[in-house]
N, C-alpha and C positions, 0 to 999 in steps of 0.2 A: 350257632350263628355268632358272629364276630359283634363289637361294636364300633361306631367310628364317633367322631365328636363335629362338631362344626361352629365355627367364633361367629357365623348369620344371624343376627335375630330381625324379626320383621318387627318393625315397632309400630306398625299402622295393623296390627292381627288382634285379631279380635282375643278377649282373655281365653274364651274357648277354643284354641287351635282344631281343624279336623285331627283324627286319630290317624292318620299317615300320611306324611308329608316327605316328599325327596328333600335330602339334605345336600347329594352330589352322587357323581356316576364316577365310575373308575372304569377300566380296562373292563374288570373281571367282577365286578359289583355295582350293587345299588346301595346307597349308603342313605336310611331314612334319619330325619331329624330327630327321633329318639334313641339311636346310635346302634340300632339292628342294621345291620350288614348281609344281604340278601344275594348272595353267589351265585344266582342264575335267574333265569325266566320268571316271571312270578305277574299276579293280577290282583291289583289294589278293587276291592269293590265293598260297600256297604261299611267302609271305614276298618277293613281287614284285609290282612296281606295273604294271598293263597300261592302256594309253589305250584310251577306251569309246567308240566312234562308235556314237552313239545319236541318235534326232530330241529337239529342243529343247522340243518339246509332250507334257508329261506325258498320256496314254498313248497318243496318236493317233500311229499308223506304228510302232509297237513291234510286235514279234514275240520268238518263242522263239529265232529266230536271235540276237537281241541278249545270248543268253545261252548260245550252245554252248560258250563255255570251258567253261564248267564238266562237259561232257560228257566231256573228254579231260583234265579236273583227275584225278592220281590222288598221293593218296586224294583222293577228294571231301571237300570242308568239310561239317563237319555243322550248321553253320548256314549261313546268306547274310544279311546283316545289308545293308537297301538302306535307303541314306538318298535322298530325296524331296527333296532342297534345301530353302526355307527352311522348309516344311511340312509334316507328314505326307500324301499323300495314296496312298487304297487302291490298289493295282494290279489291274487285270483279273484276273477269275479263270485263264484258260487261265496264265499264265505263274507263279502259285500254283501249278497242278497240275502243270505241265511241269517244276518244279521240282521237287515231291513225288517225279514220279515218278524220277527221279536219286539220291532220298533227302536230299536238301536240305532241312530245315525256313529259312523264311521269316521275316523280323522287320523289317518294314516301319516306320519312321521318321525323322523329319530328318536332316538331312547332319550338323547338329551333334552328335547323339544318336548317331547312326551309326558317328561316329568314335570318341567317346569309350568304346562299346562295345565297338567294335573294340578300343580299345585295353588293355582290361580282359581281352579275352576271352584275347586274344594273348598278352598278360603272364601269365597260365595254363596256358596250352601248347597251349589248346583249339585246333581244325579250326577255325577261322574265316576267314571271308569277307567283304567289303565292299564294296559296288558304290554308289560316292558320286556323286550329281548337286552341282553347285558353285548355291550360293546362288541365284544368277542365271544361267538356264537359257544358255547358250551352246554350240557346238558347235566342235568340235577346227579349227583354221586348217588346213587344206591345204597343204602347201607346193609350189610348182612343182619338177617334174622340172629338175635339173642336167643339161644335156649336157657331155660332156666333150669333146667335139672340136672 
């Protein structure tokens, strides 16, 4: 992972900032304020950043699988704040509900939006959650198996 830099500083933040904070969205990245540079899909939860292997077509081949972290999150977030990349756009109802029912409330909007939410929320103390698609829908590189022998 890359790093990126950012001249922002909040001077109203508390000495203990949360452990992951958006810094800025690019095209093709998430750039958090510790200068990790995050190349695709990913879900901020429990003050850690997890890579999201999701399909690249907002919402054709998604399922509630795309979303069991949060079944073994504990405590669960009490919201999930999903940004949609450069768009808002609604998500099917089943994964609303499959949501609800874990006790998750839902807040569906842009990766932009998304973050900067996030970043409000966090700075709060609040349960929050964030499941960002990157501007430009792409999907995590692969990397080939190393043999060691």
């Amino acid at each position: 992972m890359k790093r990126c830099r950012s001249a922002l500083t909040n001077i109203l933040a508390d000495e203990n900032p949360p452990p992951v904070q958006v810094a800025s969205i690019t095209e093709d990245a998430i750039c958090l304020a510790d200068g990790l540079v995050i190349p695709g899909p990913c879900i901020f939860l429990e003050g850690k950043v997890f890579l999201w292997n999701v399909p690249t077509t907002l919402w054709d081949g998604w399922e509630t699988r795309h979303f069991k972290l949060f079944e073994v999150a504990g405590p669960r977030p009490e919201i999930l704040l999903l940004g949609t990349g450069k768009t808002v756009s609604q998500i099917p109802p089943f994964i609303r509900t499959y949501l609800r029912s874990l006790g998750i409330s839902l807040d569906v909007m842009d990766t932009r939006n998304a973050s900067a939410t996030y970043n409000i929320l966090a700075e709060e103390g609040r349960r929050v959650a964030a499941a960002l698609l990157p501007l430009t829908p792409h999907k995590w590189q692969k990397l080939a198996r190393l043999d060691t022998e």
